[in-house]
C-alpha angles and dihedrals in degrees: 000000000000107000096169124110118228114221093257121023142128119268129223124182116198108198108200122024105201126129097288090046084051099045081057097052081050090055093042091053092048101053083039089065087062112115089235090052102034079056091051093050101053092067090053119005127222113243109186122199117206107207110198148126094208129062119281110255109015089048120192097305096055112061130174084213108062125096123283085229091079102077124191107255090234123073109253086253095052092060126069116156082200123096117232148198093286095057111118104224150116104238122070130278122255104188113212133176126276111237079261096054092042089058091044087052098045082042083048101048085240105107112032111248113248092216145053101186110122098230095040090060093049095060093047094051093049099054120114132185099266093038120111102231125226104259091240091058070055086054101049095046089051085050088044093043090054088048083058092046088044101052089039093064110127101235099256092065112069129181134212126190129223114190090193136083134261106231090182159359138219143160112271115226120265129260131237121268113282111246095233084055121104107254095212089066102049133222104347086179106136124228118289126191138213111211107203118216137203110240105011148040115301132259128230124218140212092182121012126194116193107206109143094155119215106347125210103256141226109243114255125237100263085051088059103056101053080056096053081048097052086053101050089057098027098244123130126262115192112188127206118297147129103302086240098053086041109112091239086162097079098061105097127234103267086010114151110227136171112219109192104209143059102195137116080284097062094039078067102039089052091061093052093051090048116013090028093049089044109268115143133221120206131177118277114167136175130192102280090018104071090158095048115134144195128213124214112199131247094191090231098088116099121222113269120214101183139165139138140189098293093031098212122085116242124295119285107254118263118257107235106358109169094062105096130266123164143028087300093210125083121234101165104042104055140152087232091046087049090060107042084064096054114123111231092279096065091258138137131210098215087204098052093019108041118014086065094059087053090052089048094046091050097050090054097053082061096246109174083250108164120234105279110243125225110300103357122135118270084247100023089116098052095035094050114024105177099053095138099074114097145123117040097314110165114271082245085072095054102043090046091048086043094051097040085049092062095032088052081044101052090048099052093047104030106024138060117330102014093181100114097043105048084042077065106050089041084055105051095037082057092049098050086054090057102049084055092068099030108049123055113160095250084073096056140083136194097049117227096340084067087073091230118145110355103050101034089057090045087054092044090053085045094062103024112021090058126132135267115286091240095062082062105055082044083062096050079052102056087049096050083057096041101249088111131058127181128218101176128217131335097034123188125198118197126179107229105207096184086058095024091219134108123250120207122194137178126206101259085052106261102153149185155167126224142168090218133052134180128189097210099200138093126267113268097247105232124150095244105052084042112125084219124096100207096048088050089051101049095084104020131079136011085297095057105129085192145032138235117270100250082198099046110023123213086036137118109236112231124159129244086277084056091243110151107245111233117237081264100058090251128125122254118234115231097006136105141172131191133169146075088306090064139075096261118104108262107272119187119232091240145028163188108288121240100032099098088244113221080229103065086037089053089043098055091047081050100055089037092060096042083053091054096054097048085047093058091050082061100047095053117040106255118233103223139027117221121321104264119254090240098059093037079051094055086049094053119116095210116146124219125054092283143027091211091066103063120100120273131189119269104252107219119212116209114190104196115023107205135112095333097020096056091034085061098036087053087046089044100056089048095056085053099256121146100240118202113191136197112188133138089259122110107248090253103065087035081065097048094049093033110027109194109021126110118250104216137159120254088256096060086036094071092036093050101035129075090197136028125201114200102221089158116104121273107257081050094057091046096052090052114123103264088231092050093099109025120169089005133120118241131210111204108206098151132108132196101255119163142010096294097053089057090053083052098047102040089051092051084048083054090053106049091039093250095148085148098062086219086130114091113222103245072066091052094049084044091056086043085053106030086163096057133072104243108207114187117215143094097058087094094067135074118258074223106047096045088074090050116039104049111113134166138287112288102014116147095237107030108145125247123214116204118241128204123183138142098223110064088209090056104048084040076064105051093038087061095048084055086057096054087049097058098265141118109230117213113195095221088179136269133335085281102064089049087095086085082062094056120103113285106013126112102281097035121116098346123135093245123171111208098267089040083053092046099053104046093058085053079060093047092046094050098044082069 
């Protein structure tokens, strides 16, 4: 990876570098390698900037870090980020492997695996084609899949990353008229952008993409207020948030709780309440009922009361869904159809219009649909399936509807003749394609109440983005040993203030009363609750650069290029948007293969445009070169008396990055530190096995980097020039191993006059560097085990490392960076108590909490 800047080249600033930024990038470096692009940028290369805290690929929703518990809702063979021979676009095609394929190949020694962690591995080497991955094996092949896209750059397309966020966006200021212009028609400059960050100097930007993903988000009012509730009466509120964020540690064993919600997000949220506190499932099967379970308690596991609108979790995934199954063309939903039923102003009700095509188009692919009733919605059966509860049945009759609904489920998904079911599925997966394309938001009428997109695409997760079958039969389990209670559908949650407790109850009249409530679903993503700055700007106030979506509220309005719509209606210059914050109908970042997914279609048009309009840069003389930092600086809305005051993230240097180099960079990133590496390996091939990490010299190393690990052997890092790493922390991770080493070492003894060998040798390298800070710690750890045993702060059994230095500032230093890395630090003393560190003495390579830690060097201490 090229990070560098030519003198004069075009800019573009990807904010946001999650998978679908990325799948866009793929899409950018693969049209750039054209022979008509690849002419147009040599005249004026493409530098793209990546704004984000979290790390390029994965993104902030797939981390390598979360429980194996949380599992990815599609089969491994059923998801490829790559584009392939049945996309419909105009670049070319780049193959790449499925998550299936990419595990066969690490299993395989074809494909280099992007981890070393233990228990990652063996994930990935288990996987096999029909398996639902962990979402962090997800995360690793989106980190492994940017490292592909980074060392694949054609040379005139470089890449910088920021690990920090964009807080806003405005128009830069125009330049002057180029010289070469005509002076009759006036400043022909095109719009340029500042992109304001939060911990730094801005960027300017030629071409600027917004594409944040799916933001953290601030809590609504009504969310609030059931805080402010649960605090009155000392009871717990969890709002809604990514099962793994969400605060499960304050639900009480035996603890009664009402959880709103049956989506993917409950499904989580379930296994970390039973799996993740202990509870076992075992197989329990009857005849008819081969997947049946059994769950033996923990007694950790506190009592669920759950229910939702429709009362029933998401449809089992389908066995074997790709094989086909109906008539495979649509006759109903047409673009043609579409059309016929336009009003005179060239819109559609999605309601009247739309919703009866899709029945139409269900009952001819010969899905088991009941007869509507009178007056019942075109899709009202398949979109609320317990509608017949109702009234004060007993809760009997809910739980027993509620039950009979998943185990009908399971057998027509899982079990005997699947055709109508996974007609179903295909159908619905092709009609979602088309009302993609279909469907912008300039073509509608009726808003939010028209059900588009927000509620179609509910109905479509609800019947094809549901979980695994074994997570309900897991379900049926819990309820068989009382964990689990159902409420059915409709539920309604009051906060009772003369009993300050919350009551839950569902339509057919199941009720309870509970001291904790959690609302197990994701944050609706809209601009104003966004915890983002620049996303909330960008449509408020005499600075908004966009407008609210009048048809989907909450939305940025973009076009069907994805360009933002200004508060006039008129399209930006320069400027794009794209995610679930936007007017587009949610798109995932990956897909099926072999589907001709709308968002690899929608990528590559992307990319295309964003290399028009650098084209174009290059085709008439620009007239101005970036906006210069100090004018980006005086338009920066940054509070306090200086900016550079404000906090940064620590930049870690690693110099050598092999086994344990490469184990902590990856580790590292991940955390959100800015890694910096100096290694032998051509900086392709350094961005294929680190993404996102930066290739330098030694020399910018030490200059770039506020720490250096020296992940290099031993004899290496005692041969460095002692002026190699002046006014720098070290890290010393290194330990005398082998034949060479002792030559090293004794020669270094020989030096200082230690005949004695009473110097340790984190001394040694300190005499070797007396203008750096040395700084011993990490070589008592696996290269293996530092990917995996990182945990959060506060967890019972997070791990210490052991740290040894002679200045208290440098080893404060390097004790923070451990605890951005998931580790406890324990100060054991100077460099010369780093002896104890050294292979085979006492605190050398053993599993230690902080207080384990702790106590041991008292022993030691004491033993003298």
């Amino acid at each position: 990876m090229n990070s560098s800047i030519t003198a004069v080249s075009t800019r573009l600033v990807l904010v946001g570098g999650g998978p679908r930024a990325i799948g866009v990038l793929e899409r950018l470096s693969a049209n750039a390698r054209s022979s008509a692009q690849a002419d147009a940028l040599r005249q004026l290369p493409l530098h793209v900037d990546i704004v984000d805290p979290h790390l390029p690929g994965a993104g902030r929703i797939w981390r390598a870090d979360e429980s194996p518990l949380l599992l990815m809702n599609s089969r491994a063979a059923d998801v490829s980020i790559f584009p392939d021979e049945t996309v419909r676009c105009e670049g070319p095609i780049t193959a790449g492997p499925s998550l299936a394929e990419w595990a066969d190949g690490i299993r395989r020694g074809r494909i280099t695996a992007p981890t070393a962690g233990t228990a990652r591995l063996a994930e990935i080497e288990a996987l096999q084609a029909t398996d639902f991955a962990s979402r962090r094996v997800q995360a690793l092949y989106l980190e492994w899949f940017f490292g592909q896209v980074l060392a694949a750059l054609p040379e005139a397309v470089s890449v910088t990353i920021h690990r920090t966020t964009a807080t806003a966006v405005h128009p830069a200021a125009r330049a002057a008229v180029h010289p070469a212009a005509d002076p009759a028609v006036g400043d022909r400059s095109p719009q340029g952008w500042v992109v304001e960050l939060e911990d730094r100097a801005p960027l300017s930007a030629d071409l600027l993409l917004l594409a944040a993903g799916h933001t953290d988000s601030r809590p609504a009012a009504s969310s609030h207020e059931l805080a402010a509730f649960a605090r009155r009466h000392s009871g717990t509120y969890l709002p809604p948030a990514q099962a793994g964020d969400t605060a499960l540690e304050l639900l009480a064993p035996g603890e009664d709780v009402i959880v709103r919600g049956m989506g993917l997000a409950f499904i989580d949220l379930m296994a970390l309440l039973t799996e993740g506190r202990g509870g076992r499932f075992v197989s329990a099967p009857l005849p008819g009922e081969p997947g049946r379970l059994r769950y033996h308690r923990s007694g950790r596991e506190p009592r669920l009361w759950v229910g939702s609108r429709r009362g029933v979790p998401y449809h089992s995934k389908v066995r074997d869904e790709g094989e086909p199954a109906g008539p495979g063309d649509l006759v109903h939903v047409t673009a043609a159809a579409l059309a016929a039923r336009e009003d005179a102003e060239g819109r559609l009700d999605f309601r009247t219009d739309v919703v009866p095509l899709i029945a139409a188009e269900i009952r001819r692919w010969g899905v088991d649909a009941p007869a509507a009733a009178p007056g019942d919605a075109p899709l009202a059966w398949l979109d609320d399936p317990l509608s017949e509860l109702h009234g004060d049945a007993h809760p009997q009759v809910t739980r027993d509807a509620v039950v009979h609904h998943i185990e009908q489920d399971l057998r027509a998904r899982t079990q005997g003749d699947t055709s109508s079911a996974r007609a179903l599925f295909q159908l619905l997966l092709r009609l979602h394609g088309v009302l993609v394309d279909q469907l912008p938001a300039s073509r509608l009428r009726g808003g939010a109440e028209g059900g588009y997109p927000r509620w179609w695409h509910s109905l479509f997760s609800f019947v094809d983005s549901g979980p695994p079958p074994h997570r309900l039969h897991q379900l049926l389990a819990l309820e068989r040993a009382g964990v689990v209670r159902f409420l059915g559908p409709r539920i309604a949650v009051t906060a009772d203030e003369s009993s300050g407790r919350f009551t839950a109850r569902g339509a057919a009249g199941a009720q309870v009363r509970a001291d904790a409530l959690v609302d197990a679903f994701l944050p609706t993503a809209t601009l104003r609750h966004s915890t983002n700055p620049l996303l909330r700007d960008l449509v408020e106030g005499s600075s908004a650069v966009g407008r609210e979506a009048a048809a989907f509220p909450g939305t940025l309005e973009v076009d069907q290029r994805h360009r933002v719509l200004g508060p006039d209606g008129s399209a930006q210059e320069n400027l794009w948007a794209l995610g679930p914050w936007t007017s587009e109908l949610p798109l995932g970042a990956f897909a099926r293969p072999g589907t001709d997914a709308a968002c690899h279609r929608r990528n590559d048009a992307l990319a295309r445009e964003l290399l028009g309009a650098a084209q174009r840069r290059a085709i008439t003389p620009p007239t101005h070169l970036a906006v210069s930092v100090a004018d980006a600086a005086s338009r920066a809305r940054v509070p306090g008396p200086s900016r550079a005051l404000l906090p940064r993230r620590p930049r870690l240097g690693v110099l050598g990055p092999g086994k344990i180099g490469s184990a902590l960079a990856r580790t590292a990133l991940r955390s959100g530190l800015e890694v910096q590496v100096a290694g032998r390996s051509s900086a392709p091939a350094l961005a294929a096995r680190l993404p996102g990490a930066r290739p330098v010299g030694l020399t910018d190393l030490a200059a770039s980097s506020d720490v250096v690990a020296l992940t290099v052997p031993l004899h290496v890092a005692l041969g460095l020039d002692p002026g190699a790493l002046q006014d720098v922390i070290v890290i010393d991770a290194t330990n005398p191993w082998g034949e060479t080493d002792a030559a090293a070492v004794a020669s270094a003894r020989a030096a200082l006059g230690d005949l004695d060998a009473t110097l340790s040798t984190s001394e040694l390298l300190a005499a070797r560097l007396p203008q750096s800070q040395v700084v011993k710690t990490l070589n008592h750890i696996g290269y293996h085990d530092l990917e995996d045993h990182g945990r959060q702060d506060g967890h019972p059994r997070r791990r210490a490392l052991a740290v040894a230095a002679d200045d208290p500032r440098a080893a404060d230093e390097v004790s923070g960076l451990l605890q951005r890395l998931g580790y406890d630090s324990v100060i054991v003393g100077t460099l010369a108590d780093g002896r104890d560190l050294e292979p085979g003495a006492a605190l050398f390579g053993t599993w230690s909490t902080a207080e384990e830690l702790s106590r041991r060097r008292l022993e030691l201490l004491s033993a003298l």
